[in-house]
PyMOL Python script that loads the backbone (N, CA, C, O; Angstrom):
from pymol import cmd

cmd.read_pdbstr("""\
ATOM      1  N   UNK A   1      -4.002 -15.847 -17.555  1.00  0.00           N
ATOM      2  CA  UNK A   1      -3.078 -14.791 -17.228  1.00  0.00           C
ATOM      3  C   UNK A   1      -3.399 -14.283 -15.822  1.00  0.00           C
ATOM      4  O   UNK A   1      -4.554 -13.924 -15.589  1.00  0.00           O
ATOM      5  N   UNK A   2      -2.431 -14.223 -14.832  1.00  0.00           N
ATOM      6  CA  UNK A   2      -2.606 -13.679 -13.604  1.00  0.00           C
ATOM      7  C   UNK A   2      -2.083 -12.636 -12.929  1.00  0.00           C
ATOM      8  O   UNK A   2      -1.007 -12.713 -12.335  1.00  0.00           O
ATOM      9  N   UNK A   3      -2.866 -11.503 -12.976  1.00  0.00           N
ATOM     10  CA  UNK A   3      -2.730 -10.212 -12.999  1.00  0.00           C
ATOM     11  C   UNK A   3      -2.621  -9.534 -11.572  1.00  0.00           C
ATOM     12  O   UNK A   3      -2.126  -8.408 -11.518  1.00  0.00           O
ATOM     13  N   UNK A   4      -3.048 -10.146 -10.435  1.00  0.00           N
ATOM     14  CA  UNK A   4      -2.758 -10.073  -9.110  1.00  0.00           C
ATOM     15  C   UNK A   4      -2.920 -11.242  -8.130  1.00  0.00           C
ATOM     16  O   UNK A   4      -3.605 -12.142  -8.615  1.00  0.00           O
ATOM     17  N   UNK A   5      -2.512 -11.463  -6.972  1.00  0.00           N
ATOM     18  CA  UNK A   5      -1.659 -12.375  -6.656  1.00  0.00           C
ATOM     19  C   UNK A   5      -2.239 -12.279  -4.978  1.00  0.00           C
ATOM     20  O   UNK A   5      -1.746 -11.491  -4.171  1.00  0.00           O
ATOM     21  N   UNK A   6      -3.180 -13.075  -4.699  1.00  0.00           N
ATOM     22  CA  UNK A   6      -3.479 -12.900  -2.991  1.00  0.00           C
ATOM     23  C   UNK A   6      -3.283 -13.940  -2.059  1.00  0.00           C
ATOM     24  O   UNK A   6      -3.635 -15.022  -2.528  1.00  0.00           O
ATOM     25  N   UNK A   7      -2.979 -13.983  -1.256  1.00  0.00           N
ATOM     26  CA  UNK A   7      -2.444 -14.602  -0.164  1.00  0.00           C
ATOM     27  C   UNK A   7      -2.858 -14.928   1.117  1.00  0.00           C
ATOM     28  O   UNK A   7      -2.155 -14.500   2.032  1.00  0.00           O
ATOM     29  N   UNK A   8      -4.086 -15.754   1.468  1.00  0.00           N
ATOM     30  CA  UNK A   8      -4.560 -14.939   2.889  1.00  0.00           C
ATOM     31  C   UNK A   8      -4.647 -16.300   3.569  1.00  0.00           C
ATOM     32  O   UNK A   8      -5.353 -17.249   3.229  1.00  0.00           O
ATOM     33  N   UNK A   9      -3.718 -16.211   4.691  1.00  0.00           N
ATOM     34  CA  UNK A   9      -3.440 -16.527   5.740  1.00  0.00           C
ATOM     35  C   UNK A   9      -4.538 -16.537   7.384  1.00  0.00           C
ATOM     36  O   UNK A   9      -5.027 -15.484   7.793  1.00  0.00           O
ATOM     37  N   UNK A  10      -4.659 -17.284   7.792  1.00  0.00           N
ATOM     38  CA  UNK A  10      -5.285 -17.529   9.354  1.00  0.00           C
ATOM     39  C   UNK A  10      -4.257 -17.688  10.107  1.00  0.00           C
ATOM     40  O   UNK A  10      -3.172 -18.237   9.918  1.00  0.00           O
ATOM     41  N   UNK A  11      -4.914 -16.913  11.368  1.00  0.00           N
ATOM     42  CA  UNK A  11      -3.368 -17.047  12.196  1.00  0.00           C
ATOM     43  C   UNK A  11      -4.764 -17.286  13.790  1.00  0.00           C
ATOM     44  O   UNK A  11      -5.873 -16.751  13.821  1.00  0.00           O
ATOM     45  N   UNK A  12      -4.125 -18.292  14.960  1.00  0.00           N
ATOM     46  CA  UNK A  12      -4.841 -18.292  15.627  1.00  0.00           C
ATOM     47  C   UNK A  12      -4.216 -18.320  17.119  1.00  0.00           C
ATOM     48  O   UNK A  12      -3.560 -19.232  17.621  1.00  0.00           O
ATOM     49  N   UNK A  13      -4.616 -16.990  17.741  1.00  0.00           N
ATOM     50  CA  UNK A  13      -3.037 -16.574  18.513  1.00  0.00           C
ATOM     51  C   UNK A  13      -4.478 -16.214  19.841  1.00  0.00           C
ATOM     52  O   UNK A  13      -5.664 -15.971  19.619  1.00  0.00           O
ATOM     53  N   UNK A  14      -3.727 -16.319  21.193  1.00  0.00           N
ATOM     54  CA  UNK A  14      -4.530 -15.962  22.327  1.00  0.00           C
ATOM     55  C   UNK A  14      -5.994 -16.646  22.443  1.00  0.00           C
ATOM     56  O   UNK A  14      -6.662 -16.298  23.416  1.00  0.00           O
ATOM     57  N   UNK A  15      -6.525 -17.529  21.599  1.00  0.00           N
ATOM     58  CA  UNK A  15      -8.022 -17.469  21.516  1.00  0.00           C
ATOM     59  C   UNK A  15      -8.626 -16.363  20.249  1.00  0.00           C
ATOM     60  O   UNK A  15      -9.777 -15.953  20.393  1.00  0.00           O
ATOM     61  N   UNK A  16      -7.919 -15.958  19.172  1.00  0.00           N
ATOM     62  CA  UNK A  16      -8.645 -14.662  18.515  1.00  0.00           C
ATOM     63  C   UNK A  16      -8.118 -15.477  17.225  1.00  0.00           C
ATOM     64  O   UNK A  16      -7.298 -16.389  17.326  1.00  0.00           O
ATOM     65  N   UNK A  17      -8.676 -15.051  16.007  1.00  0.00           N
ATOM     66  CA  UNK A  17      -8.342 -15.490  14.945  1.00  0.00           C
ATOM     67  C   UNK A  17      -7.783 -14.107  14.056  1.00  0.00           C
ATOM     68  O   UNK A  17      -8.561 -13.159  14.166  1.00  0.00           O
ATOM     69  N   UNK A  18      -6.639 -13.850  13.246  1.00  0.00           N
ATOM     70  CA  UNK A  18      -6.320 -12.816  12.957  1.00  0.00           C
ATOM     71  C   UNK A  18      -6.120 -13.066  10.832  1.00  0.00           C
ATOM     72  O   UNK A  18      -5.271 -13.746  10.257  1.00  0.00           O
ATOM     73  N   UNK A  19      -6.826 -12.539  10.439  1.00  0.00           N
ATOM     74  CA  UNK A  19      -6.468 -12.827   8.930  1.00  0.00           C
ATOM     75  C   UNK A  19      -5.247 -12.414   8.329  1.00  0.00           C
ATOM     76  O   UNK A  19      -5.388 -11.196   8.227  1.00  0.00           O
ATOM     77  N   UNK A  20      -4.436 -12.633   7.996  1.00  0.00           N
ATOM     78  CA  UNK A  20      -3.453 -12.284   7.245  1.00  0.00           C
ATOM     79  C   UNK A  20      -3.351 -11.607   5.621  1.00  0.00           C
ATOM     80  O   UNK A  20      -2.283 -12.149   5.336  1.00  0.00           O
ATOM     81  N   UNK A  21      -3.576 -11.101   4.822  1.00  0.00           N
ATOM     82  CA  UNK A  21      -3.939 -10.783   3.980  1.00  0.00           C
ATOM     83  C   UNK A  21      -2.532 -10.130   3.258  1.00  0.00           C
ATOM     84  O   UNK A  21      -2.118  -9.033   3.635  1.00  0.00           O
ATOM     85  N   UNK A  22      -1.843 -10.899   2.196  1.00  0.00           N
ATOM     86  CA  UNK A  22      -0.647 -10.232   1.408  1.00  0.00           C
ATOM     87  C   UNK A  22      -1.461  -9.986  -0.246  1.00  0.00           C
ATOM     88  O   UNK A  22      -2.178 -10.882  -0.692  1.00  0.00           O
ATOM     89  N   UNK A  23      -1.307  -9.102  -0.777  1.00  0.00           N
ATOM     90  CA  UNK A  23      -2.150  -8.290  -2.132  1.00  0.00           C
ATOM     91  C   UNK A  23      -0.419  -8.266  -3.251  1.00  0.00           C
ATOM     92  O   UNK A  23       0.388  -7.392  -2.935  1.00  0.00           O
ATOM     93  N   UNK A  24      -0.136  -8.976  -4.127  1.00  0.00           N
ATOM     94  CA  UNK A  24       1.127  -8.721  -4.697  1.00  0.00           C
ATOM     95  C   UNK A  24       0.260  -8.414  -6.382  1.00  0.00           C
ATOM     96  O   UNK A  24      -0.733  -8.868  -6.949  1.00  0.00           O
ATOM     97  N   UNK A  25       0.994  -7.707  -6.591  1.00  0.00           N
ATOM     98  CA  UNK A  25       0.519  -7.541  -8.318  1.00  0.00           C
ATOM     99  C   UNK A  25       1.705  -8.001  -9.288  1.00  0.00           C
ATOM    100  O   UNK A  25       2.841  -7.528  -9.310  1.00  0.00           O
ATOM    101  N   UNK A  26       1.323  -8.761  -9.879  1.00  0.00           N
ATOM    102  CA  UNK A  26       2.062  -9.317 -10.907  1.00  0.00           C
ATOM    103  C   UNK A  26       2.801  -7.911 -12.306  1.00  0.00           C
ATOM    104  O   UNK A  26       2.571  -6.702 -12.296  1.00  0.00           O
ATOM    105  N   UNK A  27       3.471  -8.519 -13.088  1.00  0.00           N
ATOM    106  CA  UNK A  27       4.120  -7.363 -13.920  1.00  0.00           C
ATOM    107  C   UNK A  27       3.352  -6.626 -14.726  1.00  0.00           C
ATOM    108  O   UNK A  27       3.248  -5.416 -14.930  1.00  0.00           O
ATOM    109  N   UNK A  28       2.519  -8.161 -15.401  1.00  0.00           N
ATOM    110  CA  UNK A  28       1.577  -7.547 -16.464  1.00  0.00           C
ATOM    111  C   UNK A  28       0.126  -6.868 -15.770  1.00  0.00           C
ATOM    112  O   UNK A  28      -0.618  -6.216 -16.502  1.00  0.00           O
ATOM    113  N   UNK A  29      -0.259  -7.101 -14.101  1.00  0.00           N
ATOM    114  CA  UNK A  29      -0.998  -6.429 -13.799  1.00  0.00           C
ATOM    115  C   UNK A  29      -0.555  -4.885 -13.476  1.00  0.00           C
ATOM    116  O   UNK A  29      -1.310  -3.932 -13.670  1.00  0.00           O
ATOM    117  N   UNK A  30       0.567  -4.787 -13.038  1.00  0.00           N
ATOM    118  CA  UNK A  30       1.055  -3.246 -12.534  1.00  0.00           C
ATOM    119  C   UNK A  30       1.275  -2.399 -14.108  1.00  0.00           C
ATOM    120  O   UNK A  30       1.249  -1.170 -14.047  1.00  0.00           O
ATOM    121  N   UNK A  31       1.422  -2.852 -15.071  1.00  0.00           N
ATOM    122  CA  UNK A  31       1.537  -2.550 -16.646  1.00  0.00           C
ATOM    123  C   UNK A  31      -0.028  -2.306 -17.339  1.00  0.00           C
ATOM    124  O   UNK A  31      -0.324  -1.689 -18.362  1.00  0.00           O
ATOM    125  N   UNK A  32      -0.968  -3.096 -16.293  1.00  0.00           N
ATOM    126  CA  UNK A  32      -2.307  -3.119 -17.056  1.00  0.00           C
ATOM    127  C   UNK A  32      -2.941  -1.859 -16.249  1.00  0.00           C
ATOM    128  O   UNK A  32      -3.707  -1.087 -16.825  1.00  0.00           O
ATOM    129  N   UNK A  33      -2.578  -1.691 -14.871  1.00  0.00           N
ATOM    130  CA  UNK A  33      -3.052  -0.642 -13.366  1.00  0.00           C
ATOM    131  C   UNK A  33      -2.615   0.391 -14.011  1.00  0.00           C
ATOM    132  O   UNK A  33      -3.466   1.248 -14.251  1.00  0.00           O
ATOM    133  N   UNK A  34      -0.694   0.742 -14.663  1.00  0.00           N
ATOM    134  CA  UNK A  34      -0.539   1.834 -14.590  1.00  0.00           C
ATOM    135  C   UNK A  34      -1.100   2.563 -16.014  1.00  0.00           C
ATOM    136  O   UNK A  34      -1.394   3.758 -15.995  1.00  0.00           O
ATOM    137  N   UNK A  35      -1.238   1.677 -17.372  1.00  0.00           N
ATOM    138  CA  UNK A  35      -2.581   2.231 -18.374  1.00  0.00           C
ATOM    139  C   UNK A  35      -3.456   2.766 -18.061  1.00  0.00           C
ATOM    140  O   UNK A  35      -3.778   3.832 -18.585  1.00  0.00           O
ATOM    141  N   UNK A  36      -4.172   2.165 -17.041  1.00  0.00           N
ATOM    142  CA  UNK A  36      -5.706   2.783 -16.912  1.00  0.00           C
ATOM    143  C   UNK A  36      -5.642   3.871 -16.026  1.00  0.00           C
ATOM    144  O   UNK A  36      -6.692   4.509 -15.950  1.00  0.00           O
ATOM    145  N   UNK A  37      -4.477   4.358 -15.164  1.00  0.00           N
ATOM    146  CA  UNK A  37      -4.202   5.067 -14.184  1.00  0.00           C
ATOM    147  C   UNK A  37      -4.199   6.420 -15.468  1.00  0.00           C
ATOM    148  O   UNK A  37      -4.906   7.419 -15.339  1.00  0.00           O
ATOM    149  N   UNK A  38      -3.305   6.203 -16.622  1.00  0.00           N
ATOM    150  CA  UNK A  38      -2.797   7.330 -17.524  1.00  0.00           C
ATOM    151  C   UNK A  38      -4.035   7.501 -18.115  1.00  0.00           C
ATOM    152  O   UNK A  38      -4.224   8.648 -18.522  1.00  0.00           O
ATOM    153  N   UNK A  39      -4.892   6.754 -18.280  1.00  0.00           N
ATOM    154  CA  UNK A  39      -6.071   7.003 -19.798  1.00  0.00           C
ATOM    155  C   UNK A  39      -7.238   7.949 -19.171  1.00  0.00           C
ATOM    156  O   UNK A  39      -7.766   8.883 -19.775  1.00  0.00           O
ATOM    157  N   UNK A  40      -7.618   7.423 -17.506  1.00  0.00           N
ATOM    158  CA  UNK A  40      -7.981   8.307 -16.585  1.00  0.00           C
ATOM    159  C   UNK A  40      -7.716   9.601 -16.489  1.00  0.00           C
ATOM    160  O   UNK A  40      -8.363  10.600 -16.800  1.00  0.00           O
ATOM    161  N   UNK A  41      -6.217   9.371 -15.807  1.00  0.00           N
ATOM    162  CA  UNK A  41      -5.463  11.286 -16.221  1.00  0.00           C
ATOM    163  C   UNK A  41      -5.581  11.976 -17.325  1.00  0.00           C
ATOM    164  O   UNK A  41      -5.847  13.170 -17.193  1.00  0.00           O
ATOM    165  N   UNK A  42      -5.418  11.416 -18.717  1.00  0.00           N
ATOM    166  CA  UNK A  42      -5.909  11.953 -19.439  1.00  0.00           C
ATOM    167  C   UNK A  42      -7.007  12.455 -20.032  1.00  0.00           C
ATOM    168  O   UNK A  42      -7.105  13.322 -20.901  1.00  0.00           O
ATOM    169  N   UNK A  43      -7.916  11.747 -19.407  1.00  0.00           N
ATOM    170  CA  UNK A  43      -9.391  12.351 -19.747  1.00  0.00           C
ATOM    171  C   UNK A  43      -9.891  13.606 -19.021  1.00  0.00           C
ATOM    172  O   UNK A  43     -10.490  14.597 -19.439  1.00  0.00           O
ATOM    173  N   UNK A  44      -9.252  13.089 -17.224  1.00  0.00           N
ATOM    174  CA  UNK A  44      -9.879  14.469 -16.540  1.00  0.00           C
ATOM    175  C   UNK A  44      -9.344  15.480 -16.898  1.00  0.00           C
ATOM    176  O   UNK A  44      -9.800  16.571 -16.556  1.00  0.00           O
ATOM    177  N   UNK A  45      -8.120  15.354 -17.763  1.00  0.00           N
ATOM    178  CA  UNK A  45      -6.880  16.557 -17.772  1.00  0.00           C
ATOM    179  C   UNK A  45      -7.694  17.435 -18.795  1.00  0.00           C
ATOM    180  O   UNK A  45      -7.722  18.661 -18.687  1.00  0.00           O
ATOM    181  N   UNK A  46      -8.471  16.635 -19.970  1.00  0.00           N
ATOM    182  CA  UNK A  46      -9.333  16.898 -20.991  1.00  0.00           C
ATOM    183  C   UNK A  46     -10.276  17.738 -20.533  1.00  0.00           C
ATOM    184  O   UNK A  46     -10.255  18.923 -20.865  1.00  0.00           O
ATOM    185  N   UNK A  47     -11.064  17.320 -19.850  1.00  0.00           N
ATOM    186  CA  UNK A  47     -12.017  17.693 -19.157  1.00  0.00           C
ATOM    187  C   UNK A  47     -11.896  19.194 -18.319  1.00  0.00           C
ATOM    188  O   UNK A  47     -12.673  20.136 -18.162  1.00  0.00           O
ATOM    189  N   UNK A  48     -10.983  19.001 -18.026  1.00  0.00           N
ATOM    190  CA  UNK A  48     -10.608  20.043 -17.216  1.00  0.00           C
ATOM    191  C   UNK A  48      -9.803  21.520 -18.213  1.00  0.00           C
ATOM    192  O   UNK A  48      -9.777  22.718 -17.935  1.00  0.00           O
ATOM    193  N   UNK A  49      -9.293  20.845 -19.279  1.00  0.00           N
ATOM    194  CA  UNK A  49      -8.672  21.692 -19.956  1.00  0.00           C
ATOM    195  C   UNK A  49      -9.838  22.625 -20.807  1.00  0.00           C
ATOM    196  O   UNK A  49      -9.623  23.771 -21.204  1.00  0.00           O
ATOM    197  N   UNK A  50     -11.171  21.840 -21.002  1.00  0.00           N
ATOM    198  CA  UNK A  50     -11.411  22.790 -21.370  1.00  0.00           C
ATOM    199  C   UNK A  50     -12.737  23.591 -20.675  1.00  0.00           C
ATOM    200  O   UNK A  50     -13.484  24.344 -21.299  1.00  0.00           O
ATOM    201  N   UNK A  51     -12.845  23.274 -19.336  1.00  0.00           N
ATOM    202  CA  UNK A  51     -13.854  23.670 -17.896  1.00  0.00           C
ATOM    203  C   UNK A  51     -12.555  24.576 -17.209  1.00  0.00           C
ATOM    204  O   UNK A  51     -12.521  24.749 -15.991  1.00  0.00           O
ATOM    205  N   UNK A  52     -11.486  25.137 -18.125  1.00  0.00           N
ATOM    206  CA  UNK A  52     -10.653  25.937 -17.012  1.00  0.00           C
ATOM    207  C   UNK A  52     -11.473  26.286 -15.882  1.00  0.00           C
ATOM    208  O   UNK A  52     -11.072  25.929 -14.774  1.00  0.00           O
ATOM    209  N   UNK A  53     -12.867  27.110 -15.999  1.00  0.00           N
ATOM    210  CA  UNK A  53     -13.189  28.262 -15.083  1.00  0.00           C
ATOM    211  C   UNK A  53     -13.439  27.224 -13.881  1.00  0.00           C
ATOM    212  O   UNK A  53     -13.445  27.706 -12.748  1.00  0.00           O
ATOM    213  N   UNK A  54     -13.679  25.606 -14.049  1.00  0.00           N
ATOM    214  CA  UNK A  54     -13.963  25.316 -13.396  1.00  0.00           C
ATOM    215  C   UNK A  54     -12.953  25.234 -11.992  1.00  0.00           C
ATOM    216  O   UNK A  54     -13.180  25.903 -10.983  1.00  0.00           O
ATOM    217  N   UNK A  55     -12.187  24.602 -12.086  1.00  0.00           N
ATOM    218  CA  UNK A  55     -10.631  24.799 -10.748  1.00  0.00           C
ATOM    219  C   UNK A  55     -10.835  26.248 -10.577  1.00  0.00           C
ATOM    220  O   UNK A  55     -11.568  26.686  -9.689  1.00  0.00           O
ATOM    221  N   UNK A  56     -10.231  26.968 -11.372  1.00  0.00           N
ATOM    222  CA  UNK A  56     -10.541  28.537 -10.894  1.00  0.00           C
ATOM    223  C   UNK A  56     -11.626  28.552 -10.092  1.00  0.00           C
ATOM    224  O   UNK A  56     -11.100  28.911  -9.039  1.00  0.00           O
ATOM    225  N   UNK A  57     -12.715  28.421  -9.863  1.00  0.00           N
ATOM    226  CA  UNK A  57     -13.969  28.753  -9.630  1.00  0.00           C
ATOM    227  C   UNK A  57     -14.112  28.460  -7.872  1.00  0.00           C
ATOM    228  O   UNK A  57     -14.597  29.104  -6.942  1.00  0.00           O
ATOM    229  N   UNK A  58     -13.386  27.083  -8.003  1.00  0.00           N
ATOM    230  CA  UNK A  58     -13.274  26.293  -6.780  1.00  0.00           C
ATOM    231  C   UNK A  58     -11.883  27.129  -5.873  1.00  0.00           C
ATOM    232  O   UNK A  58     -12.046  27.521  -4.718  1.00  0.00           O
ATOM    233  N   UNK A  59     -11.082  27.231  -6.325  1.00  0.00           N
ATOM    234  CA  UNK A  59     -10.212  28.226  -5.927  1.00  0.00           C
ATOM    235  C   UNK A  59     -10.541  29.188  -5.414  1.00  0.00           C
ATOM    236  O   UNK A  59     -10.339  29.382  -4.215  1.00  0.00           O
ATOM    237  N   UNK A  60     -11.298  30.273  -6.411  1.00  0.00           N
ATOM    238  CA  UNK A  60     -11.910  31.299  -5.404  1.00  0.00           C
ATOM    239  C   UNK A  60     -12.601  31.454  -4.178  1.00  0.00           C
ATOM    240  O   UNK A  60     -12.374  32.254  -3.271  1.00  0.00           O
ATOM    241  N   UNK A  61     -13.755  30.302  -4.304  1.00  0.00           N
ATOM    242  CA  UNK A  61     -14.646  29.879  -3.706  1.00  0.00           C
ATOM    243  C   UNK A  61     -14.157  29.459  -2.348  1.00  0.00           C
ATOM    244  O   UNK A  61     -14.809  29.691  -1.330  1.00  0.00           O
ATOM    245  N   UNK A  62     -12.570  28.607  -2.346  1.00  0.00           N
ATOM    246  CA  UNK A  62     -11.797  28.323  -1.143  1.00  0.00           C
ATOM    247  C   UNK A  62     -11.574  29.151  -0.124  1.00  0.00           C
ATOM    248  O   UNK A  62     -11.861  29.253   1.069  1.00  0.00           O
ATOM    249  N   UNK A  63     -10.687  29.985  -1.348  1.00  0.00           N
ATOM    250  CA  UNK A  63     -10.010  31.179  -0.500  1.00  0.00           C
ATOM    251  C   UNK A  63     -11.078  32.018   0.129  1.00  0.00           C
ATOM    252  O   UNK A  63     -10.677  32.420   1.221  1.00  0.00           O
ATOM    253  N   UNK A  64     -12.367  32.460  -0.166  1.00  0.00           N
ATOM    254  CA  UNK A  64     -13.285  33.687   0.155  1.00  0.00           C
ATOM    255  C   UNK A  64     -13.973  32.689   1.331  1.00  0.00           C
ATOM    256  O   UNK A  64     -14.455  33.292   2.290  1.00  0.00           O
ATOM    257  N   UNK A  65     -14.042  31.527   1.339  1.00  0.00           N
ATOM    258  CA  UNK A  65     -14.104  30.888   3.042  1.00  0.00           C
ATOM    259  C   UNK A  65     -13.418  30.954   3.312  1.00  0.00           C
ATOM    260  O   UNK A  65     -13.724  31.876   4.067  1.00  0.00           O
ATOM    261  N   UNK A  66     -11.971  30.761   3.577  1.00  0.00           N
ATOM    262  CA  UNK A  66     -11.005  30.584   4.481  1.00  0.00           C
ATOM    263  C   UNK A  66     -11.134  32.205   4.985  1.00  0.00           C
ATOM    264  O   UNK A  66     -10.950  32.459   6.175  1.00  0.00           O
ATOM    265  N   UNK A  67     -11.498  33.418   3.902  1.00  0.00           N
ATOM    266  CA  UNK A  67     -11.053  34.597   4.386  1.00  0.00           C
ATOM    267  C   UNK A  67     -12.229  34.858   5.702  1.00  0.00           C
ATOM    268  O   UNK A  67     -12.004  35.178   6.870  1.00  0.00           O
ATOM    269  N   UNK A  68     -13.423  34.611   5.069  1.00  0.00           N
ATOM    270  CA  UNK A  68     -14.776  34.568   6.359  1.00  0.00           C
ATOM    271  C   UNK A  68     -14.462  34.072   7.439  1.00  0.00           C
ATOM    272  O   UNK A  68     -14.490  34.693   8.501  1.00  0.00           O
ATOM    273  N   UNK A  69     -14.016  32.516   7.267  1.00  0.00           N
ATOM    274  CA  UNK A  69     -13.846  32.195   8.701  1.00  0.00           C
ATOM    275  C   UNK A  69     -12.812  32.677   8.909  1.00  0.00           C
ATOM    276  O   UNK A  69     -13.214  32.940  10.042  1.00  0.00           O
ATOM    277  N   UNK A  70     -11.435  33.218   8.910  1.00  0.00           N
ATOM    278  CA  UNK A  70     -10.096  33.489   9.628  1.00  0.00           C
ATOM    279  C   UNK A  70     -11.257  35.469  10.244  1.00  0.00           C
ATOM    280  O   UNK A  70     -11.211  35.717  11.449  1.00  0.00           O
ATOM    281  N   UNK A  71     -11.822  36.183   9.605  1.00  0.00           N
ATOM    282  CA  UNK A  71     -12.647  37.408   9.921  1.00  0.00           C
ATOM    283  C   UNK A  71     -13.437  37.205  11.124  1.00  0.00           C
ATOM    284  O   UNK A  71     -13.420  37.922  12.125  1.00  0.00           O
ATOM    285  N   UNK A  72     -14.245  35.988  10.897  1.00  0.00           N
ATOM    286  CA  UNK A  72     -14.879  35.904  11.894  1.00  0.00           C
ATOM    287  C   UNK A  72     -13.808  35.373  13.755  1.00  0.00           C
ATOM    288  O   UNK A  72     -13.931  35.755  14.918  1.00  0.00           O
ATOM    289  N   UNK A  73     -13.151  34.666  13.261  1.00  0.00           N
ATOM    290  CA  UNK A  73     -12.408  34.341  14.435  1.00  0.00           C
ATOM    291  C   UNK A  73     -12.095  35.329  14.969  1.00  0.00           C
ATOM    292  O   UNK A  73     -12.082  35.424  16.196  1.00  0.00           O
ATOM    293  N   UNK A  74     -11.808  36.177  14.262  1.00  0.00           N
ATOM    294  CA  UNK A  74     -10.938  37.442  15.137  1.00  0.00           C
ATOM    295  C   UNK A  74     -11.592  38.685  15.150  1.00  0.00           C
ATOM    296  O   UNK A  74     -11.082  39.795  15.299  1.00  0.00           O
ATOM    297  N   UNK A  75     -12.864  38.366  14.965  1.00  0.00           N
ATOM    298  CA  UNK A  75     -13.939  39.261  15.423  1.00  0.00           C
ATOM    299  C   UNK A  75     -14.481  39.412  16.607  1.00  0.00           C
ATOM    300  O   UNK A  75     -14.838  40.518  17.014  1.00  0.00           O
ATOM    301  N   UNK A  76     -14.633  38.048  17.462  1.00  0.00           N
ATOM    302  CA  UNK A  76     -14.900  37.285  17.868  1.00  0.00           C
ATOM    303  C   UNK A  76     -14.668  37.906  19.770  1.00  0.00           C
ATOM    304  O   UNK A  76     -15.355  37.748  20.779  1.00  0.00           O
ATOM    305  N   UNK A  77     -13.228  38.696  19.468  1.00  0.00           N
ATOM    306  CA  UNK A  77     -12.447  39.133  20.837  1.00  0.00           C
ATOM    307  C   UNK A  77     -13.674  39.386  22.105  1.00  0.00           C
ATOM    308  O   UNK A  77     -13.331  39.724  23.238  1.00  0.00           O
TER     309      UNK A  77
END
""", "prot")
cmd.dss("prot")
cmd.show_as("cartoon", "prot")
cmd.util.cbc("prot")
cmd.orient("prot")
């Protein structure tokens, strides 16, 4: 079963050698990529659903730098 699909080409132009490289994914590979893409999302979503404080945490943490440094800039005069 062949799940992605590569292509690579030599090209030999001026004196330089240039690789060519085409990457195609087959049906049953983009069907097998976009599973593991969802089973992923779903775990961190897990993870996260129940670490709420965690995003929050990082959030705050953003904003109260951005507020320091935008204070300090314009302290600065």
């Amino acid at each position: 079963m062949e799940l992605v699909r590569v292509v690579v080409k030599r090209r030999n132009t001026d004196g330089t050698s240039e690789l060519d490289i085409h990457l195609e994914t087959t049906p049953t590979g983009s069907l097998l990529a976009g599973a593991t893409v969802l089973w992923i999302g779903t775990k961190v979503f897990r993870m996260l659903k129940r670490r709420w404080w965690l995003p929050v945490g990082v959030g705050v943490a953003m904003l109260a730098l951005r507020q320091l440094t935008s204070a300090n800039r314009y302290q600065k005069v």
